[in-house]
N, C-alpha and C positions, 0 to 999 in steps of 0.2 A: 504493500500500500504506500511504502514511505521507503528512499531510499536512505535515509538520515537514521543514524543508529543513536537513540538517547543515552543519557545519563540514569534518565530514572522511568519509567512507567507505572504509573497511577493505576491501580483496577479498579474504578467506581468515583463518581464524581458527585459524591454529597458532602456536606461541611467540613470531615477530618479528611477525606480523599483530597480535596478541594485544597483545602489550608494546607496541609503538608507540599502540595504542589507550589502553592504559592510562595512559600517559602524556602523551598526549596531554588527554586528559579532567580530570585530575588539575589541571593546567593552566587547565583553563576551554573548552575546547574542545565543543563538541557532536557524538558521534563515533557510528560505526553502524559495527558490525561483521558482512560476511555473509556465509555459510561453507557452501559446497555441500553438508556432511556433518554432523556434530556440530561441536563445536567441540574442536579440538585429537586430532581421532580420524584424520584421513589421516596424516598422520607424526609430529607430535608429541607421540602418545599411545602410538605404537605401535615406537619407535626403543626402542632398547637400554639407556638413559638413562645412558651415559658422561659424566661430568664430566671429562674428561683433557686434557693439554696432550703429552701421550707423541703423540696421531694428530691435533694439530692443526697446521694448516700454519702454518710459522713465523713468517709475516709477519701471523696472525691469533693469535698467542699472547697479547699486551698486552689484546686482545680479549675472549678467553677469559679471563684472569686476572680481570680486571673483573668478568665473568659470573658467573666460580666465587662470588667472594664475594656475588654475589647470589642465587646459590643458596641459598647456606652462612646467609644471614641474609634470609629470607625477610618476617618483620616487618615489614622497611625499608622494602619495596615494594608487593611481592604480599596480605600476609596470614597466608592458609594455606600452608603447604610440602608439596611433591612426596615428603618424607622421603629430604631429600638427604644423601646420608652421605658424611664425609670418611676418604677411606680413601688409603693411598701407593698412588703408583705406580710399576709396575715394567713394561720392555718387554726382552724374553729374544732372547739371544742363545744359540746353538748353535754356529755355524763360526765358524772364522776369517774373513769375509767378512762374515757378520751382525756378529762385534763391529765390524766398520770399517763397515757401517751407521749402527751405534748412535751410535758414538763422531760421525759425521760429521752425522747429524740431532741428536743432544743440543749437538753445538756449534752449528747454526744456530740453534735454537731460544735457547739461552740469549745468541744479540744480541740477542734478540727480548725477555731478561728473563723467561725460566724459567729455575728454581736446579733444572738439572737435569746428575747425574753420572755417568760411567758407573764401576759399583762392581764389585769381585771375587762370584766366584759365592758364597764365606763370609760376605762382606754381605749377598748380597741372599736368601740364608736364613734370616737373622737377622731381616728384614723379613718373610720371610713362608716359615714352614718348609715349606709344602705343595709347593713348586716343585720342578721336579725336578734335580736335585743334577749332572745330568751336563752345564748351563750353561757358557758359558766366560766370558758376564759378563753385566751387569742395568745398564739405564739407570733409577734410580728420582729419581723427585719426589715432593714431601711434596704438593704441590697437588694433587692428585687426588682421586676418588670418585666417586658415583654419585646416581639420585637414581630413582623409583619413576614412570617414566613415564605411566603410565596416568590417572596423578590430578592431571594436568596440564591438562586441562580441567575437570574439577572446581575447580580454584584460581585458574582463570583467572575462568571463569565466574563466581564470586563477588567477584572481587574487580571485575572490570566491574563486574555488578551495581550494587556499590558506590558504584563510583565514577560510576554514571551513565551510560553507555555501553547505546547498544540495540543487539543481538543477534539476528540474526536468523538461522536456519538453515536447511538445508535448502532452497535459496537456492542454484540455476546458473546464474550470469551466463552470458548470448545476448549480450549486446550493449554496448558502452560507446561513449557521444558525449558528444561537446563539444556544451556550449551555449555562450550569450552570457556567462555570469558561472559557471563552473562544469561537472560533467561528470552524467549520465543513467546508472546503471547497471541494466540489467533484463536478466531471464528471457528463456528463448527465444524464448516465444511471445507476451514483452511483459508476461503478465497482472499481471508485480509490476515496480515500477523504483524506483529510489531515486536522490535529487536530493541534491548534494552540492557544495560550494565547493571540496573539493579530493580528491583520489583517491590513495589508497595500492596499488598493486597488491603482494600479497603471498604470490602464489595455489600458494608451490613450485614442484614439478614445472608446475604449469598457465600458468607464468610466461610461458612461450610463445604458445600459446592466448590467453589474456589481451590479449599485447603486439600479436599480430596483429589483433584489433578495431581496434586504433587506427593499424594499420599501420606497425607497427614488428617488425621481423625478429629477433630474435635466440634462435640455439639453443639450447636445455636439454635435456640428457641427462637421461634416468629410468634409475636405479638403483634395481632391484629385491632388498633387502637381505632375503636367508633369517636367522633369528634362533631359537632354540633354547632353549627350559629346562626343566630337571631337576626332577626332582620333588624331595620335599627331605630333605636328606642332613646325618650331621654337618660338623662346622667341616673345611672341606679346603683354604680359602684365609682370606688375610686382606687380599691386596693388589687392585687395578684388573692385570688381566695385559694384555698386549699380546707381539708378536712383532717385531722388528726388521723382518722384510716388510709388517708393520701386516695382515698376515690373520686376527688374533685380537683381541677384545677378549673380558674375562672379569670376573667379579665374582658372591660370593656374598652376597644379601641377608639381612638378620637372621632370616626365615622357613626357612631353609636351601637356598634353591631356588638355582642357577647359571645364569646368561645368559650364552650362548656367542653370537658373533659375530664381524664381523671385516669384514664385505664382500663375503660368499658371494655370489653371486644365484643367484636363483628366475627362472619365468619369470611375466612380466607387462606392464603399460605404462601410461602415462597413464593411459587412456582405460579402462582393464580393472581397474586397479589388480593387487596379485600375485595369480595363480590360482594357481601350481604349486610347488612346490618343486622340487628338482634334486635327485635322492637323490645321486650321486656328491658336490655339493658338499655336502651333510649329511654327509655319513660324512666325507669330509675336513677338513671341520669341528671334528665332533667325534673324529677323532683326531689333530687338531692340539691341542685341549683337553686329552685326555687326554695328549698326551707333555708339556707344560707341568704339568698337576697330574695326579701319574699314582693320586692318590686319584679320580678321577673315572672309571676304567675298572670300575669300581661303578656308578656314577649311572646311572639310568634317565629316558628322554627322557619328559617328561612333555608337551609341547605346543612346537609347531612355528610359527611365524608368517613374516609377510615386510611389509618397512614399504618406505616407498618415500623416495628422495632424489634430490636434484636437482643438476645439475651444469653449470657454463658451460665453454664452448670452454677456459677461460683457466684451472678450477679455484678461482676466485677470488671473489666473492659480488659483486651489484649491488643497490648501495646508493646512494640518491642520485637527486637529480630526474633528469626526461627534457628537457632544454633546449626539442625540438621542442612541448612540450606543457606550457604552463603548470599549476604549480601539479600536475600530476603527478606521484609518486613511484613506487618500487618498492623491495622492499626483498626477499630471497630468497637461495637456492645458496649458501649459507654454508655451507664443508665445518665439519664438527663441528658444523650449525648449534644440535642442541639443545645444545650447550654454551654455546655466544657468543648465542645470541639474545636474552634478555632487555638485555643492554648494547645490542646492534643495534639492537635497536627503542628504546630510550631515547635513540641516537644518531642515527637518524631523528628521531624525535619534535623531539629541540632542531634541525633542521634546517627542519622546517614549522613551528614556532613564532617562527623569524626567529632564534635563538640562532647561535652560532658550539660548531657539533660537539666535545664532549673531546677526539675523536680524526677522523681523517681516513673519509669515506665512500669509497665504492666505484664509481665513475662509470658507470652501465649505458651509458652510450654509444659506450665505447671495445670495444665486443661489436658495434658495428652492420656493417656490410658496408662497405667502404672508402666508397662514393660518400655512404653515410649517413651517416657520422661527417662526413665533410667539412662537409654541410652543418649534422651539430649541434654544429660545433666554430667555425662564420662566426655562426650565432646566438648564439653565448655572447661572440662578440671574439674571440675566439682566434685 
């Protein structure tokens, strides 16, 4: 397809695909991005666009914090912005059992270096009068907000561009090999391949599929996330909402519309992407929304979607070379990933360019099958 042999090849182009590319090029790098779909359209165009550290796992918080402010200042890195907006956050409590929720994640979380507190229900009205009053307390953070997901590959897209980074889409890897200096990535039926010095696998959900080419095992979960919004209404919120269960996320954008979510699923998979929705978890849905903002028992549902996300045995993101496989990376199943991604991939990136990581990567090979880890744990010395 290309007679130009890269530096690096990207497999999937969604926010940590995306960012590591971009970073990488910036650099001096010669990078090729190739994305079965559009670019940023399988999930990170089509998630919820929570900025929050309220549903991030604790031990990926300092992660997230990072991210946030790369959101928050888009100039820095990207360019154009997502129109990410800084908004508190608040996660509601109801019983006596949700506040000892709150109270027990808002203390994990703040080892972790979130300035998060759990405040009286008269606080957390004061933050945001639309909630509903019969709370028994609110864990809020000032770090919070949101950002306008869809125009995430739009900003990507240009700013590659930019920086010099080929693009290619529409593009489903069949196949990946090792050569003598390097790895062969092509279609199924061969007609297109791309030649590469080093390889990023970054493909989400396909992380699986992907890793299996190369004969490497490890499972990912596809979570199929139902997502909901309202056509558009006056001001009825002002914070990021959440639920001590973490089965709600909520946020109203400046056009008045409300995106309800939280981790419903729909039915769908890999391979199908989502076809259905679930009406029960729609309605439960959205009357978990409305007893949180009980102005939204007005709103009318104006369009329904379902994005998809990716999950390891462990909950925990793989990030980091594959020891068995020189010069290979992965990078993916980052819970909250469109929050932490763009840090992810800038934390990739200083790892293929020979730097030493800001922060600690995520080692994929501690997900292999016992007899696999052994042997990529005698290749490293270990």
């Amino acid at each position: 397809m290309t007679s130009t042999r890269f530096d690096v090849c990207i497999v999937g182009g969604g926010v940590m695909g995306c960012s590591t590319a971009l970073f990488l090029a910036k650099a001096g790098m010669r990078v090729v991005v190739v994305e079965h779909n559009a670019l940023c359209r399988s999930a990170s165009g089509v998630n919820a666009g929570t900025l929050t550290l309220h549903m991030t796992r604790a031990a990926l918080v300092p992660y997230a914090m990072k991210a946030w402010e790369m959101w928050m200042r888009p100039e820095t890195w990207l360019g154009q912005g997502v129109l990410a907006t800084h908004a508190p956050g608040l996660s509601l409590a109801f019983t006596d059992a949700e506040v000892m929720m709150l109270e027990e994640r808002a203390a994990a979380r703040r080892e972790y270096g979130a300035d998060i507190s759990v405040i009286s229900p008269q606080a957390a009205m004061k933050v945001d009068p639309g909630i509903n009053s019969s709370i028994k307390a609110a864990a809020f953070c000032e770090i919070d907000g949101f950002a306008s997901a869809y125009l995430t590959g739009r900003a990507f897209y240009a700013a590659l561009r930019e920086a010099g980074v080929t693009i290619i889409e529409q593009f489903s890897v069949g196949h990946i090999e090792r050569q003598n200096a390097g790895y062969r990535v092509s279609t199924e039926d061969r007609s297109q391949s791309i030649e590469a010095t080093r390889l990023v696998l970054a493909g989400g959900v396909w992380l699986e599929p992907m890793l299996a080419m190369i004969g490497i095992h490890i499972p990912v979960k596809t979570l199929i996330n139902q997502l909901i919004v309202t056509e558009r209404m006056p001001t009825v919120m002002r914070s990021v909402l959440s639920i001590a269960n973490g089965l709600l996320s909520m946020k109203q954008f400046a056009n008045g519309t409300v995106v309800i979510g939280g981790g419903w699923q729909g039915i769908g998979s890999r391979e199908l992407g989502g076809r259905e929705t679930i009406p029960e978890n729609l309605i439960g849905n959205l009357r978990l929304g409305q007893h949180a903002v009980p102005a939204l028992a007005s709103a009318r549902v104006a369009r329904i979607w379902l994005g998809l996300e990716s999950e390891t045995a462990d909950a925990m993101p793989m990030i980091g070379p594959l020891a068995q496989h020189p010069d290979l990376f992965v990078i993916g199943c980052v819970h909250s990933g469109y929050t932490s991604g763009p840090y992810m991939g800038k934390l990739l990136a200083q790892q293929i360019l020979g730097q030493h990581p800001e922060m600690p990567l995520f080692d994929p090979s501690r997900l292999l099958p016992t007899d696999d880890h052994a042997v990529a744990s005698l290749s490293r010395g270990q």
